[in-house]
Each structure stands twice: as structure tokens, then as C-alpha cells.
C-alpha positions as CSV (number, residue, x, y, z in Angstrom):
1,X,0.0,0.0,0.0
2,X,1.0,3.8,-0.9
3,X,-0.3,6.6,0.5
4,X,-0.1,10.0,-1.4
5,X,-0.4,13.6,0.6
6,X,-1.8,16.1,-1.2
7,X,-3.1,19.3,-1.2
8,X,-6.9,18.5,-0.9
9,X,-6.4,15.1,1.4
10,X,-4.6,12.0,1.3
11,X,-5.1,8.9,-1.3
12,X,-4.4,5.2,-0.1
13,X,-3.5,2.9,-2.8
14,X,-3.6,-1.0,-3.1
15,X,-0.8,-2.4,-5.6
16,X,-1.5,-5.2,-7.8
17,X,2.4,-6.9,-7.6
18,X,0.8,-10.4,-9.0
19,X,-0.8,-8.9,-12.0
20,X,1.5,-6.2,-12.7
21,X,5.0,-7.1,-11.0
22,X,7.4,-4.7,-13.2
23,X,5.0,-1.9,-13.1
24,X,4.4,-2.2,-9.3
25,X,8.7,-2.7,-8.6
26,X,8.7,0.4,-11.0
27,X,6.9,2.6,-9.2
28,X,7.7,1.4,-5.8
29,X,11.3,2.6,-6.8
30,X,9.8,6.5,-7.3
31,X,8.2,6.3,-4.4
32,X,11.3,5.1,-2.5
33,X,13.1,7.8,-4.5
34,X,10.9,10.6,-3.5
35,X,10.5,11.0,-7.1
36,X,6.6,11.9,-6.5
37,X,7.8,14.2,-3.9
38,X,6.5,17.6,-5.0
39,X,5.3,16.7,-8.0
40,X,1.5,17.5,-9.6
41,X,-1.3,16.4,-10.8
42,X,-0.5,17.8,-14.1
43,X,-3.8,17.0,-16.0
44,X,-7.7,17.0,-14.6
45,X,-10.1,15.9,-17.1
46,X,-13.7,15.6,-15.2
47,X,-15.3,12.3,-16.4
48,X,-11.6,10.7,-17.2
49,X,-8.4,10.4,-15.8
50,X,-6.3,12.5,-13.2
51,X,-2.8,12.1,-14.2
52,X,0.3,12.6,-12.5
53,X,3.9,11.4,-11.4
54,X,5.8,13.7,-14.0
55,X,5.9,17.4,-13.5
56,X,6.8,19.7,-10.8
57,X,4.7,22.4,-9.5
58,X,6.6,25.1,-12.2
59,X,5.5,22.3,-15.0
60,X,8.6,21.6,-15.3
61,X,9.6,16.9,-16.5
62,X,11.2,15.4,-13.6
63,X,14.2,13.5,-15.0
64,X,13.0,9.2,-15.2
65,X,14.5,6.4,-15.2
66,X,14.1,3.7,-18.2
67,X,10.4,2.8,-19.8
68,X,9.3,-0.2,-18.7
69,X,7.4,-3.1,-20.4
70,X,3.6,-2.5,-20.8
71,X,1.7,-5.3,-18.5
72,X,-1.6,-4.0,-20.1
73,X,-2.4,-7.9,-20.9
74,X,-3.0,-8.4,-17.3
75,X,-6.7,-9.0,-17.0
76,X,-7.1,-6.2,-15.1
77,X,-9.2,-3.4,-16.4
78,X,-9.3,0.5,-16.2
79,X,-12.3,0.5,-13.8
80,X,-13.5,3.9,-11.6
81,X,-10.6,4.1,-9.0
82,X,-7.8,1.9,-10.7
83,X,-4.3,3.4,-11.7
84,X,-2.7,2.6,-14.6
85,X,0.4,3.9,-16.1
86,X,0.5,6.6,-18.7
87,X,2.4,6.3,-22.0
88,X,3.6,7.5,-25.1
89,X,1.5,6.0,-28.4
90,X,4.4,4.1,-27.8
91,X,3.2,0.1,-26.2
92,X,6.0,0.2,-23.9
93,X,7.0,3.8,-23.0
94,X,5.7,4.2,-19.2
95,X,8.1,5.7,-16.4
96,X,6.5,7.5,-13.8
97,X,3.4,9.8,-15.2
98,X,0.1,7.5,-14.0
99,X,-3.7,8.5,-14.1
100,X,-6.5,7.3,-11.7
101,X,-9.7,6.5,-13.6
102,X,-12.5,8.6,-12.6
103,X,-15.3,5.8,-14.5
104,X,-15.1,2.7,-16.1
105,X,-12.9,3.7,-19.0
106,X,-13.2,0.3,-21.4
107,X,-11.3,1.7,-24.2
108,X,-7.7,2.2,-22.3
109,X,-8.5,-1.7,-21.6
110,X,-6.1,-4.2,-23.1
111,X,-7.6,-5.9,-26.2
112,X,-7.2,-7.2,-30.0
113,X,-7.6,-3.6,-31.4
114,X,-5.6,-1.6,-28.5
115,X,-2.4,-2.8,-26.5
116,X,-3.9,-0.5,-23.3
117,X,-2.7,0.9,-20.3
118,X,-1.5,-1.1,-17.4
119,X,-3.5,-1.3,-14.3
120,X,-1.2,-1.6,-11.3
121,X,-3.3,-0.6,-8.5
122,X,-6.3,0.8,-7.1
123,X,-7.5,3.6,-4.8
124,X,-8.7,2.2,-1.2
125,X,-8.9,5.5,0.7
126,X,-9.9,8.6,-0.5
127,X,-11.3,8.0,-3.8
128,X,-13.5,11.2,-2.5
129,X,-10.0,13.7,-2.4
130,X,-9.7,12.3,-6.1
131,X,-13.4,13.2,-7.4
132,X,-12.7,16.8,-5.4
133,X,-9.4,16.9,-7.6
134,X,-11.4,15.9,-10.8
135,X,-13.6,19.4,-10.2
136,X,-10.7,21.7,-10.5
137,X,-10.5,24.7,-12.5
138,X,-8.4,23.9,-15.7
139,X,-6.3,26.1,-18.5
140,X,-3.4,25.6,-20.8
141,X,0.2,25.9,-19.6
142,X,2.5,26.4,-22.7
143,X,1.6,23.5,-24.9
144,X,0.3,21.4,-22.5
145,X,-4.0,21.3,-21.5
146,X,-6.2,20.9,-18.8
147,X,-4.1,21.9,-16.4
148,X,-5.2,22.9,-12.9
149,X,-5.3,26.7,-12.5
150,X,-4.2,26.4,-8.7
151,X,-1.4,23.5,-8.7
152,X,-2.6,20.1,-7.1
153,X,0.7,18.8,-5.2
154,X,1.6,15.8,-4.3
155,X,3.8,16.7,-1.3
156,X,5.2,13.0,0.0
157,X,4.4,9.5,-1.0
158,X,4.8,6.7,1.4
159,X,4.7,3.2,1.9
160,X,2.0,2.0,4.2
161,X,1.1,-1.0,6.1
162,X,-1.8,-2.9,5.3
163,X,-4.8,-2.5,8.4
């Protein structure tokens, strides 16, 4: 379990390491690194994703380490409160940037057509502090959209015991 503090509560996440073992080690690593440390939700779209893990609160890409292998193919699905690692159109391109699903999103799902977005976890705790996030004022920051006007930090990431 992780949790994330942020600026409008904390989130509590369960990690998937059986179905997703290289994306789960992966991200363990940045939050043993303090890599999320600091960093913002960097993109709000109501009725989508929150995504985060990449940018500091002056937009600026944290440095990453290398992409990983996409463990979309994991029979887990981009269900309302799952995480699941964002990408490049390229299939295996993840580092650190992941979104929370804020519904059922079927088409990030693994299948014949689409390779998908790895689901690696899923929100236990304080799936309300993510809806509040979702209602944020957005703009555009240089060439990048739906930004939140007032930054959403993620100030510290943790490790947490299961209760």
C-alpha cells in the first residue's frame, strides 16, 4: 500500500504486484526515491483520468529512469478508481506519469484492437479527495492542456502497512 499527501487530502492505494510485477517494482522505486515528492497532478479531465507522477509544480519533467514493459495484458481493467500507467503511443514507454480512472474507461482496456494501459493498482482510501481533484479549474500551460489553475501537489508519498 502507498499513500499519497496532497493538497486537498490524502489517497491510499492498493498495488497489484501479482498482476503487474514490473510496473508495481517500477513505481515502488519512485516512491522510494521521493520522485513523486513535490510533483503535480499535471492533467484534470472531469469524467476521465487525473494524471500525475511527472511534473513539478513550475510544469517543469522530472528526470526518469528507463520505460518499462507494458503489462496491459493483465486482465485487469481500467475501472473507476484503478491506476494505470500513462504512456507514449508508444506500447511500452511508461516511467513514472500514471492516471486514476475517474469511471469505467473500457477503451484504455487491453484488447485485439488496442495494447492498453497497465492497471497496477487501485485507490482504497480517498477515492473522494480524487473526485474533489477531478472538479478543479483547468487552462493551458505552454503547450500542454487541462491543467489545474491552482497546482494540485503531491507533497510525500509513502509506503504504508496494510490495516
Amino acid at each position: 500500500m502507498v499513500k499519497l499527501e496532497t493538497t486537498h487530502g490524502d489517497i491510499t492505494l492498493e498495488l497489484y504486484p501479482d498482476k503487474a510485477p514490473i510496473t508495481v517494482e517500477n513505481f515502488l522505486q519512485y516512491v522510494d526515491d521521493g520522485h513523486f515528492d513535490g510533483t503535480v497532478f499535471h492533467r484534470v479531465i472531469p469524467n476521465f483520468v487525473i494524471q500525475g507522477g511527472g511534473f513539478t509544480m513550475e510544469m517543469k519533467q522530472k528526470p526518469t529512469r528507463d520505460k518499462i514493459k507494458n503489462e496491459a495484458d493483465n486482465g485487469l481493467n481500467n475501472e473507476r478508481g484503478t491506476l494505470s500507467m500513462a504512456r507514449t503511443n508508444e506500447i511500452d514507454s511508461a516511467t513514472s506519469q500514471f492516471f486514476v480512472n475517474l469511471r469505467d474507461n473500457t477503451n484504455l482496456d487491453h484488447s485485439e484492437a488496442n495494447f492498453g494501459y497497465a492497471v497496477f493498482a487501485k485507490v482504497m482510501e480517498g477515492m473522494d479527495v480524487v473526485d474533489e481533484i477531478a472538479q478543479v479549474e483547468t487552462t493551458s500551460v505552454s503547450h500542454y492542456q487541462d491543467v489545474p489553475v491552482e497546482p494540485v501537489c503531491v507533497h510525500k508519498t509513502v509506503r504504508v502497512e496494510q490495516e
